[in-house]
N, CA, C and O atoms as a Tinker XYZ file with bonds, in Angstrom:
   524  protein
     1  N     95.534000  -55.295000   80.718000    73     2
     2  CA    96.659000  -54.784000   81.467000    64     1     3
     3  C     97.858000  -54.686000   80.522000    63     2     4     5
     4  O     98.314000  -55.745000   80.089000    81     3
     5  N     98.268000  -53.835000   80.253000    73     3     6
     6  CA    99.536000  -53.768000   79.704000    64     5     7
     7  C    100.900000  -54.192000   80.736000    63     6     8     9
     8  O    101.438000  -53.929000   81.812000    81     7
     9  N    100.984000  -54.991000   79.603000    73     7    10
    10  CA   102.693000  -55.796000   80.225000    64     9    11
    11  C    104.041000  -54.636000   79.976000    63    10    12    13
    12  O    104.383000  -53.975000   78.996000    81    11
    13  N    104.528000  -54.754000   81.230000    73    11    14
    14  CA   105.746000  -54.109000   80.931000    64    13    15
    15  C    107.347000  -54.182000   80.121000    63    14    16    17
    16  O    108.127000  -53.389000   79.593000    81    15
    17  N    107.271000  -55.497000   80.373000    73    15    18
    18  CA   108.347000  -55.768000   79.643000    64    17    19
    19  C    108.447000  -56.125000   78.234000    63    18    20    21
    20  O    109.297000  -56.894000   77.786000    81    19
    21  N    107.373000  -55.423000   77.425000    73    19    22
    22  CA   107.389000  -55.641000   76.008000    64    21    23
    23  C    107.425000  -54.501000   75.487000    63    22    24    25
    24  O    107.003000  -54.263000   74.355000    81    23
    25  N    108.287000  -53.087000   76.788000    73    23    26
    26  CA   108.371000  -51.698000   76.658000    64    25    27
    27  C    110.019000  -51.757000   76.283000    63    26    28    29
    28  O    110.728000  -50.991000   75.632000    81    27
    29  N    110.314000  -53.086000   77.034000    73    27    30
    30  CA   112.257000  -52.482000   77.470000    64    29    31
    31  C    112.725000  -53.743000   76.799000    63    30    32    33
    32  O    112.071000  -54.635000   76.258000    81    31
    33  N    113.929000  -53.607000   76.955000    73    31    34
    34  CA   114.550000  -54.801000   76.295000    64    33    35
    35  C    115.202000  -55.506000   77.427000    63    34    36    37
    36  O    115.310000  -54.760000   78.400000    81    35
    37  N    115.737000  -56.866000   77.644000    73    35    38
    38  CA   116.388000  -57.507000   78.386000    64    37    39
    39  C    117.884000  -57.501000   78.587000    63    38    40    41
    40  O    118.645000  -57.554000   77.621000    81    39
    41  N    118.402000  -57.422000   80.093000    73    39    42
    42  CA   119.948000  -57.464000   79.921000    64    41    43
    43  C    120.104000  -59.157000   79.703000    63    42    44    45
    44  O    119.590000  -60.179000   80.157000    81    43
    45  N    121.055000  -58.812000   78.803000    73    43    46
    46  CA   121.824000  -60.311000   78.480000    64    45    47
    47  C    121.872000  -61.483000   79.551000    63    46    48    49
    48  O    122.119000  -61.162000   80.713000    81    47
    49  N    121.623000  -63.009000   79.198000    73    47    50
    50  CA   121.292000  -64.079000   80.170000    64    49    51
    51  C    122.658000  -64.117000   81.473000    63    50    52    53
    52  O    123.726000  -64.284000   80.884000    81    51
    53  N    122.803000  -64.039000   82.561000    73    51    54
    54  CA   123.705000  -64.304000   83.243000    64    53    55
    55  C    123.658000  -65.567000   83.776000    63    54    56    57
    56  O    122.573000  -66.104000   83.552000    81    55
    57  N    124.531000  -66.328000   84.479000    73    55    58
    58  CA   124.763000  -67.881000   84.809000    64    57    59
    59  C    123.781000  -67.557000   85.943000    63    58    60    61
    60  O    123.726000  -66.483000   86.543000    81    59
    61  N    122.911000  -68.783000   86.178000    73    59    62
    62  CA   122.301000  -68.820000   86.929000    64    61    63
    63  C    122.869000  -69.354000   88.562000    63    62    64    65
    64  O    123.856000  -70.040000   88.826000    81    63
    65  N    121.752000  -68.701000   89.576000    73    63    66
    66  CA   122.520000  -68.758000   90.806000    64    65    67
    67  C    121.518000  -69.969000   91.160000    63    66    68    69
    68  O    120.340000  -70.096000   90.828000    81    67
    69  N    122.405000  -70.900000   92.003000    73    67    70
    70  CA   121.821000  -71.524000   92.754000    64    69    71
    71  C    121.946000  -71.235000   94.830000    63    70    72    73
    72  O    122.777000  -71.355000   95.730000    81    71
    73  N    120.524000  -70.816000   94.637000    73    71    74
    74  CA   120.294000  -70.756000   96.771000    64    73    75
    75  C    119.794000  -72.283000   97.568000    63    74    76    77
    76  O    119.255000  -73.364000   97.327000    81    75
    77  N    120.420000  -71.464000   98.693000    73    75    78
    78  CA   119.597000  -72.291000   99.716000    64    77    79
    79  C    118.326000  -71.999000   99.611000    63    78    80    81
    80  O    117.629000  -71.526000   98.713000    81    79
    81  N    118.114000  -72.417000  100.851000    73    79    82
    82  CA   116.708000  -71.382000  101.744000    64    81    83
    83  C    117.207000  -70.316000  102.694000    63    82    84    85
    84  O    116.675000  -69.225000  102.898000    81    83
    85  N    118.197000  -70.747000  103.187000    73    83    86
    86  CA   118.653000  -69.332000  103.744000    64    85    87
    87  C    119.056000  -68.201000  103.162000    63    86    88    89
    88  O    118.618000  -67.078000  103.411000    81    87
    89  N    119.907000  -68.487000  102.372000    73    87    90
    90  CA   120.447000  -67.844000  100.591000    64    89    91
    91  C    119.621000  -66.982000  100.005000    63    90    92    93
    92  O    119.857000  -65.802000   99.747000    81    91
    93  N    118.681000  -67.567000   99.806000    73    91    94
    94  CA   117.025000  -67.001000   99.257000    64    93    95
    95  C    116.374000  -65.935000  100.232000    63    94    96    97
    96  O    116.183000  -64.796000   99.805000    81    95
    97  N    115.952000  -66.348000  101.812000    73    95    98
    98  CA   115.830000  -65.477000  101.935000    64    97    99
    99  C    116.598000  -64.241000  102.553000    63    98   100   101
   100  O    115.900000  -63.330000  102.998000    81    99
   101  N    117.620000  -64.157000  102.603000    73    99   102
   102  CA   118.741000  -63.257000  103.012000    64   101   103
   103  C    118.902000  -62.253000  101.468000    63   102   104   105
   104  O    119.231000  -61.067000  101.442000    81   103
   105  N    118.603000  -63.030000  100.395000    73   103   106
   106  CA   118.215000  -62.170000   99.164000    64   105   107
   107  C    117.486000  -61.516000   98.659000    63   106   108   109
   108  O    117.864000  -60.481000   98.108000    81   107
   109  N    116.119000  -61.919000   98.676000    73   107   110
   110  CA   114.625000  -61.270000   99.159000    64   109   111
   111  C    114.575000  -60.366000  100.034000    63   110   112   113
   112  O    113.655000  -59.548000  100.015000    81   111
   113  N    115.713000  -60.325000  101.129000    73   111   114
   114  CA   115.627000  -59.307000  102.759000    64   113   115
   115  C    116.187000  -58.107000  101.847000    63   114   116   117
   116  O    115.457000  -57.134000  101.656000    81   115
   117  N    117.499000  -58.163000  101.268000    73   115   118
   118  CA   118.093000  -57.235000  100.838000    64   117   119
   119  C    117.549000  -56.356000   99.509000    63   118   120   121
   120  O    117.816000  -55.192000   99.211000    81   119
   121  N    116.714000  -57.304000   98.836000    73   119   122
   122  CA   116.091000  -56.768000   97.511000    64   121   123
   123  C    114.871000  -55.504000   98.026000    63   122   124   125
   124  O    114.700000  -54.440000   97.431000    81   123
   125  N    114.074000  -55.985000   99.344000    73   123   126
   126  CA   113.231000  -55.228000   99.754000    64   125   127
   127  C    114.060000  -54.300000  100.240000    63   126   128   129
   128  O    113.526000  -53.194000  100.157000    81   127
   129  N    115.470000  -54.244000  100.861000    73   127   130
   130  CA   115.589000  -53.178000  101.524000    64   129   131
   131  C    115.863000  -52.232000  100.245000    63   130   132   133
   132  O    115.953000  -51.062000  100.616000    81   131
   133  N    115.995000  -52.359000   99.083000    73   131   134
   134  CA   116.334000  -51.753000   97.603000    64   133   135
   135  C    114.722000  -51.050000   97.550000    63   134   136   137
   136  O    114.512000  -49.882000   97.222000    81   135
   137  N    113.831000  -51.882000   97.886000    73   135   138
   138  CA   112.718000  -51.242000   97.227000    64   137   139
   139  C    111.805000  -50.984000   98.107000    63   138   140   141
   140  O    110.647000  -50.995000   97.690000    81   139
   141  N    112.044000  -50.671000   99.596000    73   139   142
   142  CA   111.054000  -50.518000  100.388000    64   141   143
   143  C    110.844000  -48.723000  100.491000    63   142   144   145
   144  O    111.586000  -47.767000  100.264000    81   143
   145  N    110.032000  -48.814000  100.756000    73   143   146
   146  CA   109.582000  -47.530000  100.355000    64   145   147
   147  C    107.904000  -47.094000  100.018000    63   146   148   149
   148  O    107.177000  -47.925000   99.473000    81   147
   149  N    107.544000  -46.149000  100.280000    73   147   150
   150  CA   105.634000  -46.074000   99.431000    64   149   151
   151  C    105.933000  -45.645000   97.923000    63   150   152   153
   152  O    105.325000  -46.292000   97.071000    81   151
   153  N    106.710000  -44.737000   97.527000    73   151   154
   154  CA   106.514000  -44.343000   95.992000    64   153   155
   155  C    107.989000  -44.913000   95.101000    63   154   156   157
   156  O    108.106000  -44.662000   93.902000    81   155
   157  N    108.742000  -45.465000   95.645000    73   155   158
   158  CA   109.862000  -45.960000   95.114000    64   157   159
   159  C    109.288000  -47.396000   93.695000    63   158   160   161
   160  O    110.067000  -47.735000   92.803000    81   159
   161  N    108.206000  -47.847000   93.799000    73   159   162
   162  CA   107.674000  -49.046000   92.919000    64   161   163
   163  C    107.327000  -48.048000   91.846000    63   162   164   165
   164  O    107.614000  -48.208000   90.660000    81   163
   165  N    106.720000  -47.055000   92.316000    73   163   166
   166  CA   105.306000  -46.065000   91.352000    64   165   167
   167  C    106.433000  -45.489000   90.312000    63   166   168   169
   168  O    106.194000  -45.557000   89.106000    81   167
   169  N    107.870000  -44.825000   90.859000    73   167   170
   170  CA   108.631000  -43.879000   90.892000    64   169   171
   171  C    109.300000  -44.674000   89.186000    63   170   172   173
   172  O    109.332000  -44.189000   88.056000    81   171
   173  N    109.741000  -46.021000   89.704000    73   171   174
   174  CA   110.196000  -46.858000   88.725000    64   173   175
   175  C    109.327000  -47.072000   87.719000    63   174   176   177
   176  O    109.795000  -46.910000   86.592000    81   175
   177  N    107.968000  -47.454000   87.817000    73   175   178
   178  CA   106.938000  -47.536000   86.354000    64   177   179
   179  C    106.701000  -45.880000   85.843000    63   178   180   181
   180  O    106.310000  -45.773000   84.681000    81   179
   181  N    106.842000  -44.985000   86.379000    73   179   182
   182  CA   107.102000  -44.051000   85.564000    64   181   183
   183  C    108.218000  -43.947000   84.884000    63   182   184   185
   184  O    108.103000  -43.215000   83.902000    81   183
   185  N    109.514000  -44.523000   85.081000    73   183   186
   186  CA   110.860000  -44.541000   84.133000    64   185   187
   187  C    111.148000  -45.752000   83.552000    63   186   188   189
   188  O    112.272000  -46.045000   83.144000    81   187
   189  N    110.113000  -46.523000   83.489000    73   187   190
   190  CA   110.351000  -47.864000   82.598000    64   189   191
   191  C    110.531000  -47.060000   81.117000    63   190   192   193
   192  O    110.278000  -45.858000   81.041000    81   191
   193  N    110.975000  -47.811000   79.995000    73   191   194
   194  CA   110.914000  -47.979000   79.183000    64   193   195
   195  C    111.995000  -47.090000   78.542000    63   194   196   197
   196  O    112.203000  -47.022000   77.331000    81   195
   197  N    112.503000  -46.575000   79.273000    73   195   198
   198  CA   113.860000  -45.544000   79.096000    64   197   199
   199  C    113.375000  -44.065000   78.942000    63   198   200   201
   200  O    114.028000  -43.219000   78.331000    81   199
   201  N    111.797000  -43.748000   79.739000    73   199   202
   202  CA   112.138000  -42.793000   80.098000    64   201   203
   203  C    112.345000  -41.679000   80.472000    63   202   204   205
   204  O    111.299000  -41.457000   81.081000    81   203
   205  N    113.275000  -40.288000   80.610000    73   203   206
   206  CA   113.278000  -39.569000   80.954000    64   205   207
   207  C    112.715000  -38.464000   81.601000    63   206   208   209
   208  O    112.215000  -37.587000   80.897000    81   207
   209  N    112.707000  -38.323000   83.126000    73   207   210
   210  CA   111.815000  -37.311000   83.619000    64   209   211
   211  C    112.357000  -36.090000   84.535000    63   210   212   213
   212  O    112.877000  -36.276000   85.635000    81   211
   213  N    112.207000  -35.053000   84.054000    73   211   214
   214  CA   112.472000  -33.975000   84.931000    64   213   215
   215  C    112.090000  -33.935000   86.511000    63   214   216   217
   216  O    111.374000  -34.936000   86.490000    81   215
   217  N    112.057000  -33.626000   87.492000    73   215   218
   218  CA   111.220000  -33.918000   88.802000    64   217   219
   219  C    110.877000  -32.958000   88.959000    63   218   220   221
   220  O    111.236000  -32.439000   90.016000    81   219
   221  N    109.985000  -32.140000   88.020000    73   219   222
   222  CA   108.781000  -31.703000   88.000000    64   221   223
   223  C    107.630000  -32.344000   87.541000    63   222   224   225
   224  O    106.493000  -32.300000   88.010000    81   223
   225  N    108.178000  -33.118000   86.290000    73   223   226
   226  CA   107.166000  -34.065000   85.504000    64   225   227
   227  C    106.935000  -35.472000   86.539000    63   226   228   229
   228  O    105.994000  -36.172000   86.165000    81   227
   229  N    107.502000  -35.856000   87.500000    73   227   230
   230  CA   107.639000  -36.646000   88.408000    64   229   231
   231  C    106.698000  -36.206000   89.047000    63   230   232   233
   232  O    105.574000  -36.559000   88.691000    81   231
   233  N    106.857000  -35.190000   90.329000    73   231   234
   234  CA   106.290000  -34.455000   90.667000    64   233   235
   235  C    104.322000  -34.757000   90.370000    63   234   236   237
   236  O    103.531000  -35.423000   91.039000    81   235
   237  N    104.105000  -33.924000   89.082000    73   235   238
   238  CA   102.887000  -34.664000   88.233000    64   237   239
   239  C    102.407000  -35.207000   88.634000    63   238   240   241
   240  O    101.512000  -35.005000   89.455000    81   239
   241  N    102.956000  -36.486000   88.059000    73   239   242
   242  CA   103.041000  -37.805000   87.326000    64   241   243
   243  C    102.173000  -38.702000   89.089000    63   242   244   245
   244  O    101.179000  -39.423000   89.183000    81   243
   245  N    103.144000  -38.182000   90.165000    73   243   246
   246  CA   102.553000  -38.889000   90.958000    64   245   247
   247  C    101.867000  -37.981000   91.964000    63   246   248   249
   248  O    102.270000  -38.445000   93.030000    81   247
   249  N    101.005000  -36.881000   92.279000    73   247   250
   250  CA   100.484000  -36.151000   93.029000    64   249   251
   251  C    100.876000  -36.156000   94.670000    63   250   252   253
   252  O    101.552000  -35.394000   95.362000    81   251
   253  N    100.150000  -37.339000   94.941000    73   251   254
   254  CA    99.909000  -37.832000   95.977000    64   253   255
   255  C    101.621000  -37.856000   96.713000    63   254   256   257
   256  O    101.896000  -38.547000   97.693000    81   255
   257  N    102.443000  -37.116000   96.123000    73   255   258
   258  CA   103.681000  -37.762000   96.951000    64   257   259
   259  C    104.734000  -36.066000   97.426000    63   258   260   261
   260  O    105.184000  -35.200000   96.676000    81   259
   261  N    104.774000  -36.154000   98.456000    73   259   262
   262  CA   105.930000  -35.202000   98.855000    64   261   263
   263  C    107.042000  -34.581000   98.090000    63   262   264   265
   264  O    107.980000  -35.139000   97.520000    81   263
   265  N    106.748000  -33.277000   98.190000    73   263   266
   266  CA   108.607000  -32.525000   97.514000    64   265   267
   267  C    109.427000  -33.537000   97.929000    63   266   268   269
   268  O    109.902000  -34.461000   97.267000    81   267
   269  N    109.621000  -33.110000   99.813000    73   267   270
   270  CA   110.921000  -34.081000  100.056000    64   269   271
   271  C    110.569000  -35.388000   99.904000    63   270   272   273
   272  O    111.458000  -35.735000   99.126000    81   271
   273  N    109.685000  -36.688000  100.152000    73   271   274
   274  CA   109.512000  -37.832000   99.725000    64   273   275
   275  C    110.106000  -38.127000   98.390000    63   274   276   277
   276  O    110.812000  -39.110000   98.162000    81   275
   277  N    109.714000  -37.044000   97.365000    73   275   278
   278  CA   109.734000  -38.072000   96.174000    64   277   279
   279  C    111.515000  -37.464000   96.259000    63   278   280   281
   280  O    112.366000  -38.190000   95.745000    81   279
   281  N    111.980000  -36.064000   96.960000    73   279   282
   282  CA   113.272000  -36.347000   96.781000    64   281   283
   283  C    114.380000  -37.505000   97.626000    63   282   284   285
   284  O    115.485000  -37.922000   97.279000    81   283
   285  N    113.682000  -37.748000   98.662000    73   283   286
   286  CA   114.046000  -38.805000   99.747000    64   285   287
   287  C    114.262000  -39.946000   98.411000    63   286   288   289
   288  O    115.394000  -40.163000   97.978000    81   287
   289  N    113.350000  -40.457000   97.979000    73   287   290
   290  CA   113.323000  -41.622000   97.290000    64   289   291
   291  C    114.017000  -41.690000   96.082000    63   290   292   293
   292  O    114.231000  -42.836000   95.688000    81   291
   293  N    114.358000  -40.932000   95.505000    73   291   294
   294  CA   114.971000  -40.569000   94.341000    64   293   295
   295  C    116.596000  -41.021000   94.576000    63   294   296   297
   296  O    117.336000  -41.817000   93.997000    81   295
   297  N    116.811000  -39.843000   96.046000    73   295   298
   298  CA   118.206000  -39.956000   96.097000    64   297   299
   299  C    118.813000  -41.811000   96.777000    63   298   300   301
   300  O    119.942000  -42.285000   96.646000    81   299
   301  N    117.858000  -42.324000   97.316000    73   299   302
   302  CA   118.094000  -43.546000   97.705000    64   301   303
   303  C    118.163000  -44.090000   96.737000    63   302   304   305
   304  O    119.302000  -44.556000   96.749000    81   303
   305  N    117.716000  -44.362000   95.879000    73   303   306
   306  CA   117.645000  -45.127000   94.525000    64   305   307
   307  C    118.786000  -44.899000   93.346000    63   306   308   309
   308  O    119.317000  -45.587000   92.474000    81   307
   309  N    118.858000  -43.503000   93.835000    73   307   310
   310  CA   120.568000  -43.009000   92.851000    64   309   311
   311  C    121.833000  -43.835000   93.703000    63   310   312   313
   312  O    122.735000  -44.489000   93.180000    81   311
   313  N    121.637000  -43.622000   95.019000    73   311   314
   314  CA   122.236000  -44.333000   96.117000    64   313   315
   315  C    122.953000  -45.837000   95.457000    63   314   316   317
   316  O    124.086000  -46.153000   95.094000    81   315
   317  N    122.102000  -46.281000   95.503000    73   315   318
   318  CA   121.670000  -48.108000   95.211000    64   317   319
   319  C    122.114000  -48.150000   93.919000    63   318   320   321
   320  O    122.563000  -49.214000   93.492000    81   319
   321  N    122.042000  -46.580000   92.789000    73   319   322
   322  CA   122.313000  -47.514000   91.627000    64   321   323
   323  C    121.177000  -47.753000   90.754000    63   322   324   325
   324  O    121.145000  -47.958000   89.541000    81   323
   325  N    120.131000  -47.673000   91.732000    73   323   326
   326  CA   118.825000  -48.099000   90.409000    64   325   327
   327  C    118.578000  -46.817000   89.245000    63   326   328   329
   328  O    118.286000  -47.021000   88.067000    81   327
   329  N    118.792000  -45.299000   89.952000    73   327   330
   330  CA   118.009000  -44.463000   89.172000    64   329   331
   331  C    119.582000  -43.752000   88.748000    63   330   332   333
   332  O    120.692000  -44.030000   89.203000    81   331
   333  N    119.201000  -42.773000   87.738000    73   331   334
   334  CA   120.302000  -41.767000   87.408000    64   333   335
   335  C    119.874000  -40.424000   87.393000    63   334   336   337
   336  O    118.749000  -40.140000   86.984000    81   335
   337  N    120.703000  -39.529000   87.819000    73   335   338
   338  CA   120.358000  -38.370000   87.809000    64   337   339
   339  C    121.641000  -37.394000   86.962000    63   338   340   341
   340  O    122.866000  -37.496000   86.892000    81   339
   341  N    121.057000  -36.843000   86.635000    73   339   342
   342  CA   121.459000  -35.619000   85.396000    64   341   343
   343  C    120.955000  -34.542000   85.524000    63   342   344   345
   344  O    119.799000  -34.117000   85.510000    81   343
   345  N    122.054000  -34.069000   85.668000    73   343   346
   346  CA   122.295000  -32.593000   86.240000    64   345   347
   347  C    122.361000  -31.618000   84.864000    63   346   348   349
   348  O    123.362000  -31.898000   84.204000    81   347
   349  N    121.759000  -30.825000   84.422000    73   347   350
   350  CA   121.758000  -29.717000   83.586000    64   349   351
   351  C    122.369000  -28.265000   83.931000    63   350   352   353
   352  O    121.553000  -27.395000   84.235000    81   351
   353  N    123.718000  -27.939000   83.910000    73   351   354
   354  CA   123.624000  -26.990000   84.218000    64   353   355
   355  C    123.574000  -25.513000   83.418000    63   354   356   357
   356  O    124.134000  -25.001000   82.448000    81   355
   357  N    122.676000  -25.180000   84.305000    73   355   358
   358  CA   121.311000  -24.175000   83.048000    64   357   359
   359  C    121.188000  -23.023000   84.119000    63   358   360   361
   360  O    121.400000  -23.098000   85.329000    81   359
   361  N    120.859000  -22.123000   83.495000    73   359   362
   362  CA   119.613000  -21.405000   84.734000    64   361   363
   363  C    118.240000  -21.301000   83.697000    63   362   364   365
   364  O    118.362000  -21.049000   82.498000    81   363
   365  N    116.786000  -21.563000   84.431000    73   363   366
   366  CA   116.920000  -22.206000   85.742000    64   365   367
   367  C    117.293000  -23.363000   85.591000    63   366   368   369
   368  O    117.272000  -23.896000   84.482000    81   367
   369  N    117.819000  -24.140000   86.972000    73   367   370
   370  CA   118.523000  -25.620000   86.865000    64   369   371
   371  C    117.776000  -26.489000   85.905000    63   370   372   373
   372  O    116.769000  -25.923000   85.480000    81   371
   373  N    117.926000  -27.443000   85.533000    73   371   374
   374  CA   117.496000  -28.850000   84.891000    64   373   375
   375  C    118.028000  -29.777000   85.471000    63   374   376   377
   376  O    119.212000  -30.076000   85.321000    81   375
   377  N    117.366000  -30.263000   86.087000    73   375   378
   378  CA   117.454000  -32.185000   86.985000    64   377   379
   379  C    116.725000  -33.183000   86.425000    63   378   380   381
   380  O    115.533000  -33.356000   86.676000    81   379
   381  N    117.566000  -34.057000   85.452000    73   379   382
   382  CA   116.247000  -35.038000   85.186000    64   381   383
   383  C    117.080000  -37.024000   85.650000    63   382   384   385
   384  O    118.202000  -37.506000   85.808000    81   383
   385  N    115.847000  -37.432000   85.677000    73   383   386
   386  CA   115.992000  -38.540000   86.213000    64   385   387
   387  C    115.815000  -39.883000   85.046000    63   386   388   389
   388  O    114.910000  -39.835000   84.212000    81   387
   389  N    116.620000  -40.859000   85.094000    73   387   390
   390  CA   116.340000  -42.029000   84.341000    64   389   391
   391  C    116.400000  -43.353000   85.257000    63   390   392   393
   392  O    116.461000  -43.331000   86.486000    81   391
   393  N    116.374000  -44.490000   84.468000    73   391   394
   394  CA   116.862000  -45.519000   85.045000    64   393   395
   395  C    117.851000  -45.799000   84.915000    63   394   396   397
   396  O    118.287000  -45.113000   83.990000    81   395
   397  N    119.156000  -46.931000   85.559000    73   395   398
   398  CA   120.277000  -47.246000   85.064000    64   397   399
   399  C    119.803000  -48.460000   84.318000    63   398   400   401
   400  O    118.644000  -48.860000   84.427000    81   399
   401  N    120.713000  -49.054000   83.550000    73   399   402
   402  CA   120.508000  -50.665000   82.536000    64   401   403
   403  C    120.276000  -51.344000   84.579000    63   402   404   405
   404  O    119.335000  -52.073000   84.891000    81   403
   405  N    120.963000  -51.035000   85.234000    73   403   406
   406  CA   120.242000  -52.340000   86.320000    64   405   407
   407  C    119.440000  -52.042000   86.974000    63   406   408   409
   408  O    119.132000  -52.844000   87.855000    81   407
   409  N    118.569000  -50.532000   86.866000    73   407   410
   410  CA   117.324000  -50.556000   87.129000    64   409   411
   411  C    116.423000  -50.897000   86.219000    63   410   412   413
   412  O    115.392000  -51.334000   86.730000    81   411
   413  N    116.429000  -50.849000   84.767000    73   411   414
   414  CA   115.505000  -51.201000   83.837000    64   413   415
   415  C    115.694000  -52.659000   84.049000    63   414   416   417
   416  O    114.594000  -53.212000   84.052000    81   415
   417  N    116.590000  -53.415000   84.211000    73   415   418
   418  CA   116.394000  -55.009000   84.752000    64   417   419
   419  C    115.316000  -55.332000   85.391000    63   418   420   421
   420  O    114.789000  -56.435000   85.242000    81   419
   421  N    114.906000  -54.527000   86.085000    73   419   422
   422  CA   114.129000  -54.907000   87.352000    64   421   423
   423  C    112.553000  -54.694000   86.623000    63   422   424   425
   424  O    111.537000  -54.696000   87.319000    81   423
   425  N    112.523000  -54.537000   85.320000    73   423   426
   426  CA   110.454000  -54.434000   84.503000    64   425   427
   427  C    110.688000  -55.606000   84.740000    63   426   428   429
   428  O    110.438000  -55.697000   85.942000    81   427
   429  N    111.104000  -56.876000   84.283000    73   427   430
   430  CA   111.001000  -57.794000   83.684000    64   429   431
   431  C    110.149000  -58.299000   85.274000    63   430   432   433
   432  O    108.923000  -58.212000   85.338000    81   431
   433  N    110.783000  -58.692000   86.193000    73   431   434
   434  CA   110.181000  -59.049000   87.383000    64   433   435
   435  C    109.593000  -57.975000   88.114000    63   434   436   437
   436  O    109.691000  -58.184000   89.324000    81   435
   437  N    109.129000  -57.111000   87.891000    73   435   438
   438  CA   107.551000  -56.707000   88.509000    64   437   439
   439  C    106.831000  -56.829000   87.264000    63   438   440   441
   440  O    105.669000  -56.576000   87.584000    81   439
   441  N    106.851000  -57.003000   86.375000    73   439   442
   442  CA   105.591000  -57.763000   84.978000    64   441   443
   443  C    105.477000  -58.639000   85.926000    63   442   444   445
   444  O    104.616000  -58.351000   86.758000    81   443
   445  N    105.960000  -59.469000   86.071000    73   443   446
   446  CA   105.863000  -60.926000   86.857000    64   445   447
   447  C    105.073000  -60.613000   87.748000    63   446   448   449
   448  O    103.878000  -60.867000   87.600000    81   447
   449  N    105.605000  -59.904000   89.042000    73   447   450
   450  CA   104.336000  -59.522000   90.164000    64   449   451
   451  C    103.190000  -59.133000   89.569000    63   450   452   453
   452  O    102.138000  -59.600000   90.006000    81   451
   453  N    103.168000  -58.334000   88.610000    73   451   454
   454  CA   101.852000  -57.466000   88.290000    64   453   455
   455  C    101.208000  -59.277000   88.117000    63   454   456   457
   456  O    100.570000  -59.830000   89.013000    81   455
   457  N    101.618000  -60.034000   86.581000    73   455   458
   458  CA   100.785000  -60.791000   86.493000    64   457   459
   459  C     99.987000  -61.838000   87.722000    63   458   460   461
   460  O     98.888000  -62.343000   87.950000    81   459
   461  N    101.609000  -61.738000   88.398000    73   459   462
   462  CA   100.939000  -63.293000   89.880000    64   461   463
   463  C     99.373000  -62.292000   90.267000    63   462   464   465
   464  O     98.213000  -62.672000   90.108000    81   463
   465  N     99.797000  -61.111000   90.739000    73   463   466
   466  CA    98.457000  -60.221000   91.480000    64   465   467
   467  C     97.406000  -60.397000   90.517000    63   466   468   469
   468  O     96.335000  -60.854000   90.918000    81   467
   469  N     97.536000  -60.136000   89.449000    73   467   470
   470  CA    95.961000  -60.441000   88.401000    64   469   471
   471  C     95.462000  -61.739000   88.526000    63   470   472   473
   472  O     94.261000  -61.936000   88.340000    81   471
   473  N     96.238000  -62.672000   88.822000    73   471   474
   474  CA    95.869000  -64.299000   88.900000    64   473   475
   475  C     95.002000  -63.615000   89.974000    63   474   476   477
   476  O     93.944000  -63.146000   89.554000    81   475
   477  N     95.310000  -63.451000   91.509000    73   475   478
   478  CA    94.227000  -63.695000   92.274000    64   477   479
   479  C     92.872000  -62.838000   92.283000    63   478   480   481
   480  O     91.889000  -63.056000   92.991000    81   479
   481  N     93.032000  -61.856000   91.378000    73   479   482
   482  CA    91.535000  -61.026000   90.472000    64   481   483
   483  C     90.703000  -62.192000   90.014000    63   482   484   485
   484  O     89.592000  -62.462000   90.470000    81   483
   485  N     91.625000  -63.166000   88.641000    73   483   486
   486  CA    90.910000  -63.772000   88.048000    64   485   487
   487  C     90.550000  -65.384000   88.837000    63   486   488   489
   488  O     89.701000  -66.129000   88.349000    81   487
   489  N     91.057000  -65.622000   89.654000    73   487   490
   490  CA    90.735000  -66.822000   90.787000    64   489   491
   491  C     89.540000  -66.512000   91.618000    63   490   492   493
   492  O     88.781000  -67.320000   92.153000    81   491
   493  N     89.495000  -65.271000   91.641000    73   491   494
   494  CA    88.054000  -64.909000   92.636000    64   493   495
   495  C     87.020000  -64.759000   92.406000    63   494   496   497
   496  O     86.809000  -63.703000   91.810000    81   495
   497  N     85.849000  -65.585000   92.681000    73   495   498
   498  CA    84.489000  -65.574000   92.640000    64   497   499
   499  C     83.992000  -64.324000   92.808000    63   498   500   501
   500  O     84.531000  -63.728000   93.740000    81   499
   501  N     82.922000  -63.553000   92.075000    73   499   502
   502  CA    82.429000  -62.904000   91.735000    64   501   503
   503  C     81.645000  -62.532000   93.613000    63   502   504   505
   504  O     80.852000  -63.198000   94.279000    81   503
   505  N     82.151000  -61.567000   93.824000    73   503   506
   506  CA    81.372000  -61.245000   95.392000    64   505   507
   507  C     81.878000  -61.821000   96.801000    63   506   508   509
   508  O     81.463000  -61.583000   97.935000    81   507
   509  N     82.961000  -62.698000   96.333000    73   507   510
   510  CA    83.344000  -63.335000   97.207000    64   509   511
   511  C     85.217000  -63.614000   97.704000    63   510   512   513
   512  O     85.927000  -63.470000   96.709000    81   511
   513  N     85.687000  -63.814000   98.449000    73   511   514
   514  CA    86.942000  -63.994000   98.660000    64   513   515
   515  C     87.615000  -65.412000   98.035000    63   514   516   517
   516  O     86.864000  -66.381000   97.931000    81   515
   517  N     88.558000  -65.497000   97.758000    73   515   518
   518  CA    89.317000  -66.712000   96.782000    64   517   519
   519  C     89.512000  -67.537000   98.325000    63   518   520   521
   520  O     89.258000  -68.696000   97.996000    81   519
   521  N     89.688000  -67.554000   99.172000    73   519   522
   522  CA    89.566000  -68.623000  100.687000    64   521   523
   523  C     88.319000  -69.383000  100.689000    63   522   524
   524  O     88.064000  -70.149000  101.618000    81   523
């Protein structure tokens, strides 16, 4: 499996937060509402690493996904801050899409998910469920 975060570089250490449990999950609530979505995860590992995609090459890149979807998701994410969009003005147009530095933040912890999910691949008996 290729790891992601040995694509991008890290933003600088910030002071660490200390939560509750309520804290925590009222933070987790809001992080999903950042990333809920079906192609908004996919959308981001195509612009890891800094980069750059036209949304045609998007488009591509992920088949399976709607004109308006992948534009639905795009513009939410410009919304939020995670993605950037760049406007070319050309004829014909040029629209291309990146990450911002605080969306490329966000490889470092889905590497993390990717790896927790491979743990329960490699925890599981051959034919059988890890329960």
């Amino acid at each position: 499996m290729t790891r992601t975060d040995e694509k991008v570089r890290y933003l600088p250490e910030s002071k660490p937060v200390h939560y509750t449990r309520e804290t925590a999950a009222e933070g987790v609530e809001n992080v999903l509402k950042l990333l809920e979505g079906r192609w908004k995860l996919i959308i981001l590992f195509h612009l890891f690493g800094g980069n750059v995609m036209r949304f045609s090459d998007l488009e591509r890149a992920i088949p399976a996904v709607s004109q308006k979807m992948l534009i639905q998701q795009l513009r939410q994410m410009e919304g939020d801050g995670i993605v950037r969009r760049i406007v070319h003005h050309q004829v014909p147009p040029k629209v291309e899409y990146c990450l911002t530095e605080w969306g490329q933040a966000l490889c470092p912890a889905l590497d993390a998910l990717l790896t927790w999910a491979a743990q329960r691949e490699a925890m599981s008996p051959p034919g059988g469920s890890a329960e």
